[in-house]
C-alpha positions in Angstrom: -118.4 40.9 208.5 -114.6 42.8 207.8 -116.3 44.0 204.8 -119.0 46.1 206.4 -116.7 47.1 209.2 -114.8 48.5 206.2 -117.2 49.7 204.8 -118.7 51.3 207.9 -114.7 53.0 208.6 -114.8 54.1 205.1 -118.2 56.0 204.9 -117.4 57.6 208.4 -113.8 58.7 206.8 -115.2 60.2 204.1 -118.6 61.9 206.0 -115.7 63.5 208.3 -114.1 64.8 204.9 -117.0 66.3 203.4 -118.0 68.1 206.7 -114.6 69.3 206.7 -115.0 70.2 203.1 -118.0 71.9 203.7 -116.8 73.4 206.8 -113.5 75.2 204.7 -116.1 76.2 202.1 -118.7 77.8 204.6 -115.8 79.7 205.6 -114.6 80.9 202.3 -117.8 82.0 201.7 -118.1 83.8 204.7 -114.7 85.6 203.9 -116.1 86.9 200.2 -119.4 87.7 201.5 -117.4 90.2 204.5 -115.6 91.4 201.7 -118.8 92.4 199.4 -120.0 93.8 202.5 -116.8 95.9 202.9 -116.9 96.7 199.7 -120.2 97.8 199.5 -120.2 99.6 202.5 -116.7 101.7 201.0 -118.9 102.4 197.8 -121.7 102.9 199.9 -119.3 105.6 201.7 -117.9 107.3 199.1 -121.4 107.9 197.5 -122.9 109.4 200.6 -119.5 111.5 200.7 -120.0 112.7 197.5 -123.9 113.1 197.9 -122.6 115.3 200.8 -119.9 117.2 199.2 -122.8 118.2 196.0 -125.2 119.5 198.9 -127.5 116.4 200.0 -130.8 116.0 199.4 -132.4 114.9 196.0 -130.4 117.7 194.2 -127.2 116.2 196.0 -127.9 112.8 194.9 -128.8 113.5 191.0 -125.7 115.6 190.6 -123.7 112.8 191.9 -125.7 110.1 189.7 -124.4 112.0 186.6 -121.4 112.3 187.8 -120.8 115.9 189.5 -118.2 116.9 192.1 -118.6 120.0 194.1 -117.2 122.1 191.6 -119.5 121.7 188.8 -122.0 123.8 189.9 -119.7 126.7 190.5 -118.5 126.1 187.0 -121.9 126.2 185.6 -122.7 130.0 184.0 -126.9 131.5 183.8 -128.8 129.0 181.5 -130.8 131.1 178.9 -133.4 130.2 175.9 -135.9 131.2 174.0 -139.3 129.5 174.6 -141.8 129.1 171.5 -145.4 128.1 172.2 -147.0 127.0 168.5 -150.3 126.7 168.0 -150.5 124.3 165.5 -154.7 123.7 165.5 -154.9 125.6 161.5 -153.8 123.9 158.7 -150.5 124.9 157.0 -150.3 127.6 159.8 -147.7 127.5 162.9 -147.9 130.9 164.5 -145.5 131.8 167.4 -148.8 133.1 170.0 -146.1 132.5 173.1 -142.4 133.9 173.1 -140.6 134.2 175.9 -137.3 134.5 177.1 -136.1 132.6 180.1 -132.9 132.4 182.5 -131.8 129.8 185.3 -128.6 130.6 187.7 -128.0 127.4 189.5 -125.8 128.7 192.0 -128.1 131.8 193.0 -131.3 129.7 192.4 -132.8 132.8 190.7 -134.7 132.9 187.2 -136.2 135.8 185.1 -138.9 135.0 182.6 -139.1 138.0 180.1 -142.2 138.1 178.1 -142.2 139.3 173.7 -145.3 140.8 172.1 -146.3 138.4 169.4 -147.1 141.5 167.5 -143.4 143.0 167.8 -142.1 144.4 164.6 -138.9 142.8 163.5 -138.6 145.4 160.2 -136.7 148.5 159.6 -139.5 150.7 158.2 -142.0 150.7 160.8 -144.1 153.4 159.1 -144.0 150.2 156.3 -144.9 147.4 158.2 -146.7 144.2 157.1 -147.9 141.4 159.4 -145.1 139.4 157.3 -142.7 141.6 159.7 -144.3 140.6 162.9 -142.5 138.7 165.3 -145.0 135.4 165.4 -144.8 135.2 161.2 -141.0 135.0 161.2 -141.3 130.6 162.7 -144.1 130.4 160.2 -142.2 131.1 157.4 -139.7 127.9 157.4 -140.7 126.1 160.6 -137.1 127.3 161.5 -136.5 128.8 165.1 -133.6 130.0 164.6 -134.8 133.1 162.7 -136.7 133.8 165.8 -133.9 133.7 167.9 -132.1 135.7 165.7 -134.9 138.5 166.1 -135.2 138.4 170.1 -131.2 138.4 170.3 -131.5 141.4 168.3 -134.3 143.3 170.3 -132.3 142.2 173.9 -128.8 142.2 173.1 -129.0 138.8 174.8 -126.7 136.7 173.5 -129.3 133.4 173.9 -127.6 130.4 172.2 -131.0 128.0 172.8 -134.5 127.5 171.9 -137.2 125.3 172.5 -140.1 124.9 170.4 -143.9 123.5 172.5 -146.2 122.3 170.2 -150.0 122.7 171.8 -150.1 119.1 172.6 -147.1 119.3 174.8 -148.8 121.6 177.6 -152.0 119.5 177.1 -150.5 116.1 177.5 -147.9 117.2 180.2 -150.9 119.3 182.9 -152.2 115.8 182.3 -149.7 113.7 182.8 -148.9 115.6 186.3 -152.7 115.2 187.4 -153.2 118.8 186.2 -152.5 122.2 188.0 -153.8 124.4 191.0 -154.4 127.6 189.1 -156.1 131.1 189.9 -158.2 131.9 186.8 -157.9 136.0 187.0 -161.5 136.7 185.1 -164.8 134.8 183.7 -163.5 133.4 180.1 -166.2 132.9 177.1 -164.5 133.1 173.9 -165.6 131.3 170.9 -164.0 130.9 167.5 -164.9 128.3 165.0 -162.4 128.8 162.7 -159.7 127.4 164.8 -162.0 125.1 166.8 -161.4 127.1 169.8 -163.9 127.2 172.5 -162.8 128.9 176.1 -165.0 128.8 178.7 -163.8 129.3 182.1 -165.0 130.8 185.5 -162.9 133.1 187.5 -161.1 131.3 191.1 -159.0 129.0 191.7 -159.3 125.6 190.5 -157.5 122.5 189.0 -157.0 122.4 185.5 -156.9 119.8 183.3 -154.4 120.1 179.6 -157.5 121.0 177.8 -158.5 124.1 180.1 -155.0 124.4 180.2 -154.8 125.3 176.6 -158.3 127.5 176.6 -156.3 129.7 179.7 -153.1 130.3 177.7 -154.9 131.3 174.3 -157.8 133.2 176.5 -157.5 137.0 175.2 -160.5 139.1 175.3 -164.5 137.2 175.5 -167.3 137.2 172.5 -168.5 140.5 173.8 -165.2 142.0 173.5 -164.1 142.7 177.3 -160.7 141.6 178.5 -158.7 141.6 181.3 -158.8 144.8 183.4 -156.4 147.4 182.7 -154.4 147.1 185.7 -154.0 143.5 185.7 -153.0 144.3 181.7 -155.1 144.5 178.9 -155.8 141.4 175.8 -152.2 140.5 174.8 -150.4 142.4 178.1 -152.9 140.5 180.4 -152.5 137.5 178.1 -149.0 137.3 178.5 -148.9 137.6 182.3 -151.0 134.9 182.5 -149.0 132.8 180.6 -145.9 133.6 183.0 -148.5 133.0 185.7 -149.4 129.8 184.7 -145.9 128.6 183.6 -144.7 128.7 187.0 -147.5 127.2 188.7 -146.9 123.8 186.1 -142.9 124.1 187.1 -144.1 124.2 190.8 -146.1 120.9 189.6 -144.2 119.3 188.0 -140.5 119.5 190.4 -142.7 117.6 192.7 -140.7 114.8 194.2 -143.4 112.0 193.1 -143.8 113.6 189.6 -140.0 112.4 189.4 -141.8 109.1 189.1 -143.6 110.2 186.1 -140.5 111.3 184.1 -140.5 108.3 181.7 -144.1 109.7 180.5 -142.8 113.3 180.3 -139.9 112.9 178.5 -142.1 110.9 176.1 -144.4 114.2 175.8 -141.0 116.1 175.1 -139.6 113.4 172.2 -142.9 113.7 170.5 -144.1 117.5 171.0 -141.2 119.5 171.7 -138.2 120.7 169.4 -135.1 122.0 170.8 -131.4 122.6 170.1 -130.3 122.1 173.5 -127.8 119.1 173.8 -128.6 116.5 176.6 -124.9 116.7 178.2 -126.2 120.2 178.5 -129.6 119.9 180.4 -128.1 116.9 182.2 -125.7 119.3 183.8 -128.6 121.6 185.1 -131.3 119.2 185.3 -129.8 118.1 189.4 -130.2 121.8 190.6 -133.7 122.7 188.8 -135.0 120.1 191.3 -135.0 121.7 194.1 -135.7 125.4 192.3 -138.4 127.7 194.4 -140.3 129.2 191.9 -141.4 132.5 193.6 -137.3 133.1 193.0 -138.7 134.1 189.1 -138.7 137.3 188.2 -141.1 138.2 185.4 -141.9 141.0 183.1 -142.7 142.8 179.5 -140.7 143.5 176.7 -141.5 147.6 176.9 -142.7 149.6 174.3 -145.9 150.6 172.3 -148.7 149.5 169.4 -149.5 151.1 166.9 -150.8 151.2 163.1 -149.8 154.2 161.8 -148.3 152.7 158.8 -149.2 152.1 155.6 -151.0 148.9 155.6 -153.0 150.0 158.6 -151.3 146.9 160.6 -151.2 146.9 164.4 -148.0 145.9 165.4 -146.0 146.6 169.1 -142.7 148.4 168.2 -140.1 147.8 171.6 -138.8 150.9 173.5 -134.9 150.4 172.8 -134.0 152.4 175.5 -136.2 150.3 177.7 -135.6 147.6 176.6 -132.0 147.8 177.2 -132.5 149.5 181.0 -134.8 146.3 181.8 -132.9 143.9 180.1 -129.5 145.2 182.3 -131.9 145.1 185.6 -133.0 141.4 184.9 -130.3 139.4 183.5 -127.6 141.0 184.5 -128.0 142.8 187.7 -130.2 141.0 189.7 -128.1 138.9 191.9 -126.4 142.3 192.9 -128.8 142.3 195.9 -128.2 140.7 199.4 -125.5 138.7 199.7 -125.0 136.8 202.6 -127.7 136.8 205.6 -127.3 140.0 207.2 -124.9 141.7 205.0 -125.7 143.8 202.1 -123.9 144.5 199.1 -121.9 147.3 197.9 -124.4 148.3 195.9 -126.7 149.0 198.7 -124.2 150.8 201.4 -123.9 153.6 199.2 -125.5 157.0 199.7 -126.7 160.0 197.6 -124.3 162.4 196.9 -124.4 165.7 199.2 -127.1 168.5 198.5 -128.9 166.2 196.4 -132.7 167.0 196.4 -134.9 164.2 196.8 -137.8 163.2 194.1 -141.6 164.7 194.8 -143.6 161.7 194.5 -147.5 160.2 196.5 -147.9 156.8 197.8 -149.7 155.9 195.3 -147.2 156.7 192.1 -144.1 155.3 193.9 -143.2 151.6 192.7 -142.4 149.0 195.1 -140.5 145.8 194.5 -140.4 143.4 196.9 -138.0 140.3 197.7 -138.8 137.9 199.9 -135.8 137.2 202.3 -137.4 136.2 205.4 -137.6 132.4 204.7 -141.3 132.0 204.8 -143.2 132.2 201.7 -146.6 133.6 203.3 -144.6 136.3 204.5 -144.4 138.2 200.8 -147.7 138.4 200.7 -148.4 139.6 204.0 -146.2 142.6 203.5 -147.8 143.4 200.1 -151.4 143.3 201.8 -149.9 145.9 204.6 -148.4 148.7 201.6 -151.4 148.1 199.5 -153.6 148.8 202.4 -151.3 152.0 203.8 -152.4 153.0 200.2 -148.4 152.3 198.4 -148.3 150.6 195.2 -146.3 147.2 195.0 -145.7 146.8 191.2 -143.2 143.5 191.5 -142.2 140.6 194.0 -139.4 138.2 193.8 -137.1 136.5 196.4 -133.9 136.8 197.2 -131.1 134.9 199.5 -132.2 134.7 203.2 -131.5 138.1 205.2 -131.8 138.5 208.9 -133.3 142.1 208.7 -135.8 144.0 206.4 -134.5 146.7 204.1 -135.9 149.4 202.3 -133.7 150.3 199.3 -134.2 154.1 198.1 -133.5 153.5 194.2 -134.8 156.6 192.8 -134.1 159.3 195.3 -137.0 158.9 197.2 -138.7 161.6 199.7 -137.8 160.7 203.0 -141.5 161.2 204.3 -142.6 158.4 202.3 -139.4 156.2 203.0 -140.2 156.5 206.7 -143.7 155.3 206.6 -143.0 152.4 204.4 -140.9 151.5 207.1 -143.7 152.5 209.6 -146.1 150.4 207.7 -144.2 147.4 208.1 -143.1 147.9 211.6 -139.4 147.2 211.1 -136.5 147.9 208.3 -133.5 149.9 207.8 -133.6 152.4 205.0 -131.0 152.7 202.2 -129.7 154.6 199.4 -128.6 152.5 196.2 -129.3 155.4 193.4 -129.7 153.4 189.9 -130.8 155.2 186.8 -131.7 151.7 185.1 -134.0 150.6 188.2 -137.3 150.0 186.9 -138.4 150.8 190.8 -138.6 153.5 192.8 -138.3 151.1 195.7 -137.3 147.5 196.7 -137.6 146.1 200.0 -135.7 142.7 201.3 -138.0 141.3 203.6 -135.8 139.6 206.3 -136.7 137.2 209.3 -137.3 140.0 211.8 -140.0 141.0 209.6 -143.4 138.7 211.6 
C-alpha cells in the first residue's frame, strides 16, 4: 500500500516536471520563433527599402535581386551591338540577310535601331567591286563576327564593342515559345524558291504569327511575279528592312510581357543553342532589370543612307553609304537624341534658342516638309491621332518616337521653316507653342512633342 502511495507521489512529481519542462521549452520556442519573425520582417524591410530606393515595380525588384543600389543605373552608359540575322537553310553558306545596329539608354529609356544594306560595299574600289566585298559575305567567310563589326564601326564611327549572332531557328523557336506575335503584314506575300526550300505565303492585315511565318515575313522581299513593297512604304531590300525593325519590336513588346518572365528558362534555352554573342552575362545582367519595363514605341528606327549601283566592273549591284549622311544621321540618333525635353514642361536649351536676325525662312509645301513626331503626352493612342490629323491637313509625317512626358505640345522649327506652314501645323492640332532650334544635321524639317494638353 506505501509502495503505490509512492509510486502515485512519484509519477505526479515528475508529470509536474515535464509540464514544467515543456512549459520552459514552449517558451523558448516562442522567443526564437519572435526572433525569426523580427528577423524576417528587418530583411523583409530592408528589401522593400531597397526595392524602393531602385524604383519599385518588377524593374525595382530585379535590380535589387542582382544586387543594385540606386546608383547603378546612373552609372550605367548607352548599351550598343551589332545584331546579325544568319540564314543558315544552304549548305556551307551563312549569309548575314539581317544587320542592324542597336542602342539601349536605361536611364532615358530610349533606343535607336539603325538598319545596314546587306549589299553595302565594304571595299575601297567601288568602281571594282565583287560580291566578295559586300557586307553579308564578310561573316561567311570565317563564321567570325568580328570582321562584321569591324566593317559597320567603320561605316558609323560607332565605337560598338558587342555583337550578337541569331541563327534562323532562334526567331522561329522564340515567336513560338511566347505563343507567337500580333503583327501587321504590310502586303499580300507569294514568293517561292526551291533552292533554299523557302516558300512565303502570306495575306496582308493583321494577324498572329507563328516562328515559321515569322521567318517567311523577315526573308519576304519581292513575290514570283516580281512586285514588292510600294515605293513609299520602301522598295525590296528598303521595305525589307523596315519590316524587319517592324517586326523586331512587336516580339520585344511580346516577349517583356510579365508572364513571358515565366517562360525565361525556355528562352534562354533558345539563346544557348541558337544564338552567339560576345556580351558577358555580368554585362546583360546589369541591364537586363531596366529592359523590363522598356516601352517600345521609345525606338527610334531608320536606314543606313546612301545609293545602289553596278557601275563597276563586274556588273555587281552593291549599296555604297552616303558618308556625309551617314555621319549627320548617325550624330542625330546616337548621340543627340535625348537632347529633347527634359523635364515635364521645360525644354532644353537646345530648343529656346532662336534664328539669328534677318534670317530668311526656307520656301517649302505641306507636302515636302518632314515631320517627326514624339510622343509626350502619356497616352500611346495619342501619336497616332495626331499623325492621322497632319496627314489629313495634307503634311507629311516621315518619323515617330517618344520622348519624356511634357505638359504642352511643341512644334520645333529645325530647318528654318516658313512661318505660314508652322502656324497651321499648330492650327491643325489645335494647340502647341512654336520653336526655333536650327540644326544643320536634323534629318527633319520639323519635330513636334506632343504633350498632355494635346486631346
Amino acid at each position: 500500500m506505501e509502495d503505490r502511495k509512492t509510486n502515485k507521489r512519484s509519477k505526479e512529481k515528475n508529470d509536474k516536471f515535464n509540464k514544467k519542462n515543456k512549459n520552459k521549452k514552449m517558451k523558448t520556442w516562442k522567443k526564437i520563433m519572435i526572433i525569426v519573425l523580427l528577423i524576417l520582417l528587418i530583411a523583409g524591410g530592408c528589401f522593400a527599402y531597397k526595392v524602393y530606393k531602385n524604383g519599385w515595380g518588377l524593374s525595382g525588384m530585379l535590380a535589387t535581386v542582382v544586387g543594385h543600389d540606386e546608383y547603378t543605373k546612373k552609372n550605367l552608359g548607352e548599351f550598343k551591338v551589332l545584331i546579325l540575322g544568319i540564314s543558315t537553310d544552304q549548305e556551307n553558306v551563312e549569309l548575314t540577310d539581317t544587320i542592324m545596329v542597336a542602342s539601349y539608354n536605361p536611364n532615358t529609356q530610349k533606343a535607336t535601331l539603325l538598319s545596314i544594306p546587306r549589299d553595302t560595299y565594304t571595299g575601297k574600289n567601288p568602281s571594282r567591286a565583287t560580291a566578295y566585298e559586300k557586307i553579308n559575305a564578310l561573316y561567311s567567310r570565317k563564321s567570325r563576327p568580328d570582321e562584321t563589326l569591324k566593317a559597320v564601326n567603320e561605316i558609323t564611327g560607332l565605337n560598338i564593342e558587342y555583337y550578337v549572332v541569331v541563327k534562323t531557328e532562334a526567331l522561329i523557336k522564340l515567336v513560338d515559345v511566347i505563343g507567337g506575335v500580333k503583327f501587321n503584314v504590310p502586303i499580300n506575300m507569294d514568293y517561292d524558291d526551291t533552292s533554299q526550300d523557302l516558300h512565303i505565303h502570306l495575306k496582308a492585315g493583321e494577324q498572329l504569327l507563328d516562328g515559321d511565318k515569322a521567318e517567311q515575313l523577315v526573308r519576304f522581299r519581292h513575290n514570283n511575279n516580281g512586285t514588292s513593297y510600294s515605293e513609299e512604304y520602301g522598295d525590296n531590300d528598303t521595305g525589307r528592312m523596315r519590316t524587319q525593325r517592324e517586326f523586331i519590336m512587336q516580339t520585344l513588346k511580346q516577349t517583356l510581357k510579365v508572364e513571358n518572365m515565366f517562360k525565361i528558362g525556355q528562352i534562354l534555352d533558345v539563346a544557348k543553342e541558337y544564338v552567339i554573342t560576345n556580351v558577358d552575362f555580368n554585362v546583360a545582367k546589369d541591364y537586363i532589370p531596366y529592359a523590363v519595363e522598356f516601352n517600345t514605341e521609345n525606338i527610334l528606327t531608320d536606314t543606313l543612307p546612301g545609293t545602289n549601283t553596278n557601275k563597276n566592273t563586274s556588273g555587281t549591284w552593291i549599296f555604297v553609304h552616303d558618308k556625309a549622311a551617314t555621319k549627320k544621321l548617325v550624330q542625330e540618333l546616337f548621340i543627340d537624341r535625348d537632347i529633347v525635353q527634359t523635364t515635364e514642361g521645360e525644354s532644353s536649351a537646345e530648343e529656346n534658342t532662336t534664328n539669328k536676325v534677318g534670317e530668311s525662312k526656307t520656301a517649302i509645301s505641306k507636302s515636302d516638309i518632314k515631320i517627326e513626331i514624339l510622343n509626350g503626352s502619356g497616352e500611346s493612342k495619342r501619336l497616332q491621332e495626331a499623325v492621322n490629323e497632319l496627314e489629313g491637313a495634307g503634311f507629311k509625317v516621315s518619323r515617330t518616337g517618344s520622348t519624356n512626358v511634357a505638359a504642352k505640345t511643341t512644334i520645333i522649327d529645325k530647318k528654318n521653316v516658313n512661318d505660314t506652314l508652322l502656324k497651321s501645323i499648330k492650327e491643325t492640332l489645335g494647340v502647341g507653342s512654336i520653336s526655333d532650334s536650327q540644326s544643320t544635321s536634323s534629318k527633319v524639317d520639323v519635330t513636334i512633342i506632343i504633350g498632355r494638353d494635346y486631346k
